[in-house]
N, C-alpha and C positions, 0 to 999 in steps of 0.2 A: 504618565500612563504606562502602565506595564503592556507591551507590545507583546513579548510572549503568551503572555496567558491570554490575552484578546485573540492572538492568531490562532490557538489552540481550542477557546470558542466558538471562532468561526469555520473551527476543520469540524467539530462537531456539530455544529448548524449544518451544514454543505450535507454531511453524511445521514445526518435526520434525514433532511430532506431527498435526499437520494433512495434512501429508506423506503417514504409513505409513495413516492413515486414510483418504484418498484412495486410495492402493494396493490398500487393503486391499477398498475399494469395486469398483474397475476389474476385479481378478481374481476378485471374486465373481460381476459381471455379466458377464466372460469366460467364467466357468467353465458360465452357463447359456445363452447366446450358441446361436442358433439355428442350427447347423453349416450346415446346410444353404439358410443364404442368403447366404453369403459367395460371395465372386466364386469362389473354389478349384470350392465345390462344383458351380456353377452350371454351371461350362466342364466339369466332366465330366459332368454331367447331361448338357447336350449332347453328347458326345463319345458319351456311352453312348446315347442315342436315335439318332444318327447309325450306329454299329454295327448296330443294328438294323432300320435301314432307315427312320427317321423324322427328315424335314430338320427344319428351323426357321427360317423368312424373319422373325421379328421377337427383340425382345429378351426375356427370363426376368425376372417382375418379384420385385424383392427388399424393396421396401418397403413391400408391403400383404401384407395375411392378416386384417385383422378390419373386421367392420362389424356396426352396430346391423339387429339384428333388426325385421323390420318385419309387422306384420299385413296383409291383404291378402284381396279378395275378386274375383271374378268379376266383369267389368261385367256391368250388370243393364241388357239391352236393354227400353226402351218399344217394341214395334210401330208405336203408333199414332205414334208421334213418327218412325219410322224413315219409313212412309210419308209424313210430312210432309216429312222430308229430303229422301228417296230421288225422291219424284213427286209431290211438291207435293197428299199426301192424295187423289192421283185414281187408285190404283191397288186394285184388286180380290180380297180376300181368297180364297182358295178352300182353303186348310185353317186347322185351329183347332186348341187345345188345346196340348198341348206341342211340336208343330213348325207354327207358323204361315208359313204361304205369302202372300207377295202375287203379284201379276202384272202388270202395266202393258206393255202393246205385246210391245216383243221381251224385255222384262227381266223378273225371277226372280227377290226376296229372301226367304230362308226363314229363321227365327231358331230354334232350336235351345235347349230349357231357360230360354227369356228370355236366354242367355247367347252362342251362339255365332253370327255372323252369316256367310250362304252369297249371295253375289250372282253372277247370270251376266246376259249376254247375249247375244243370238244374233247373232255377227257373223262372218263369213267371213275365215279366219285364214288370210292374204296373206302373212305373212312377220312374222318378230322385228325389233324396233328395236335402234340402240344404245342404251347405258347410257343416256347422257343425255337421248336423247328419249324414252325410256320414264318413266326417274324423271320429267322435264317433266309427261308427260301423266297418270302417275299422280298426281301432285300438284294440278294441274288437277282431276282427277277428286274428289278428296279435298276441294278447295273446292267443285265444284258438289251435293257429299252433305253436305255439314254435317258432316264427320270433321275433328276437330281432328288436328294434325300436331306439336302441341307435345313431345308424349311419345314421339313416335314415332323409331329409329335405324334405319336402313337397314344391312342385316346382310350380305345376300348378293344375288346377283347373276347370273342364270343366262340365258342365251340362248340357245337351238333356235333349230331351223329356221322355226318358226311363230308363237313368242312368246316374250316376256320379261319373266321371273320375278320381279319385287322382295319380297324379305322383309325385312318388317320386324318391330322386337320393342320391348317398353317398356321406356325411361327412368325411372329416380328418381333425382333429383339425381347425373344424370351416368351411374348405374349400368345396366346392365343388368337386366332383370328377368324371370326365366324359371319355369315355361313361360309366354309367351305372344305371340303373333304377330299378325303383318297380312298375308296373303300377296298380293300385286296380280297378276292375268295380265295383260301388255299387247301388243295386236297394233299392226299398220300402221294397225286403223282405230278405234283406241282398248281402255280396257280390257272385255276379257270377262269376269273373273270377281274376286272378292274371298271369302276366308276369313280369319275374322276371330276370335278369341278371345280378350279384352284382360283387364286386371287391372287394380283401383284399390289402390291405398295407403291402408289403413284408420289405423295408425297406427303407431309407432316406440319401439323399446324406447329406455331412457336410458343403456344400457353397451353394450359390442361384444361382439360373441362371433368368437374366432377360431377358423381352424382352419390346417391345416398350410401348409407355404409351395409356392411354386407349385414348385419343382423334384422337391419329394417327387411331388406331383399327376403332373406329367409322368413321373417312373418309373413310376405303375402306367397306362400306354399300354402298355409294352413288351407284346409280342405279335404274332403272325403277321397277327390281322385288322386291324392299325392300317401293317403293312409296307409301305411308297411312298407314305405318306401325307405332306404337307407343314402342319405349323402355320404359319396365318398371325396367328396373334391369341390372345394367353393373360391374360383377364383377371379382377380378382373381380367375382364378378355376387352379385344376389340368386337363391335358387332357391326355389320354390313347387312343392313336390312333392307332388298333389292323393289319387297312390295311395298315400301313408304313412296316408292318411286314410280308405283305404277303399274309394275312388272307383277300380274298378280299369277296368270296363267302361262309363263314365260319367262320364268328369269333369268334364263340365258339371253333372251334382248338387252340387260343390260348394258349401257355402256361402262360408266362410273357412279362412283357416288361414293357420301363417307362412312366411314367406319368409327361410330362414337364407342364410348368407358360405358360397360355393362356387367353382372356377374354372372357367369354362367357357373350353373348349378349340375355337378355331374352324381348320378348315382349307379349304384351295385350292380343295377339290372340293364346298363347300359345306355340305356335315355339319359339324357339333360337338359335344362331351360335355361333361356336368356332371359334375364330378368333385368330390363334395361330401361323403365320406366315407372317409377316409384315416388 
């Protein structure tokens, strides 16, 4: 028996079959292939939002849908610490209990459940800035209170005739994380006002949990109340959604709860949705 060419059929058998095996893999993960994020589906996605009367100034993302589930609570404001930030411990209490008030000169901090924080100031509102001298001064301001800016993304952008709006909302590892905000007022003669409702990261599941992909999300927009509306932004965030929990008229009672994979859909005119169940 010729031993070489036998071995030399059976290196070709071995490879056949490693072959139909291969095949056989490809069109099984074809066959479960998420139709709805290939390129085909994506451009009619748009095509059909467009019919409808809703543009799209950015791109349809096709390579996310899952993220680890993360625990989450409420920041839990110190008072006496805020006065120590906000005025240097020299400012004067004048309510107690579950909405504590300070007062210092022309300024107003009231904190809301330990949780939510309201700052004004009494300043004669001369006119709105641009973008950037506003972001400037709000960040200014952000150092002289002791408000870290680490966690912080700047969302949207609004400008009247008398001030300028900055929103912002939190970070985890790059992500967005909702509900929760930073609102800055700022005029010509700095900021007036701050609402604040922030969220820690308590801890992090060790799998992802997915949900549908973002073109599906953007079909259930279709409708008359979304018509001329323009998407600037479609990305996965986390979502903390406080009235699953109860909290319908109060959501600063919260204690904890988690933060699931959602995509929030941001547009032109400054609103956006969570679209976190599809």
């Amino acid at each position: 028996m010729d031993w070489s060419k036998s071995k030399n059929l059976l290196l070709i058998m071995l490879a056949a079959v490693n072959l139909m095996l291969l095949g056989t893999i490809y069109f099984e993960n074809k066959k479960y292939e998420d139709k709805t994020k290939t390129h085909v589906f994506v451009e009619k996605t748009q095509s059909i939002l467009n019919n409808y009367g809703i543009d799209l100034s950015c791109e349809i993302p096709t390579d996310q849908d899952g993220l680890n589930v993360v625990e989450v609570s409420f920041e839990s404001i110190e008072p006496q610490k805020l006065n120590h930030d906000f005025f240097d411990s020299k400012a004067t209490v004048v309510n107690a209990g579950k909405l504590i008030t300070y007062e210092y000169k022309d300024e107003t901090l009231s904190v809301i459940n330990s949780k939510r924080l309201l700052y004004e100031k009494e300043i004669e509102k001369t006119g709105s800035l641009d973008a950037d001298e506003a972001i400037k001064m709000a960040e200014e301001f952000f150092e002289s209170k002791n408000i870290s800016t680490d966690d912080m993304s700047l969302k949207v952008i609004e400008i009247n005739n008398d001030e300028t709006i900055l929103k912002y909302h939190k970070l985890y590892k790059g992500r967005t994380v909702e509900t929760s905000y930073t609102n800055v007022y700022v005029t010509n003669d700095g900021v007036s006002r701050l609402d604040r409702l922030w969220v820690n990261v308590l801890s992090e599941s060790a799998t992802k949990t997915y949900i549908n992909s973002a073109s599906k999300a953007l079909l259930s927009l279709i409708g008359e109340e979304n018509r001329g509306k323009i998407i600037t932004d479609i990305e996965l965030c986390y979502y903390f959604d406080p009235e699953e929990q109860g909290y319908v008229e109060d959501i600063t009672k919260t204690l904890k709860g988690r933060a699931l994979p959602a995509w929030r859909i941001q547009f032109s005119d400054g609103e956006f949705l969570i679209i976190d169940n599809i």
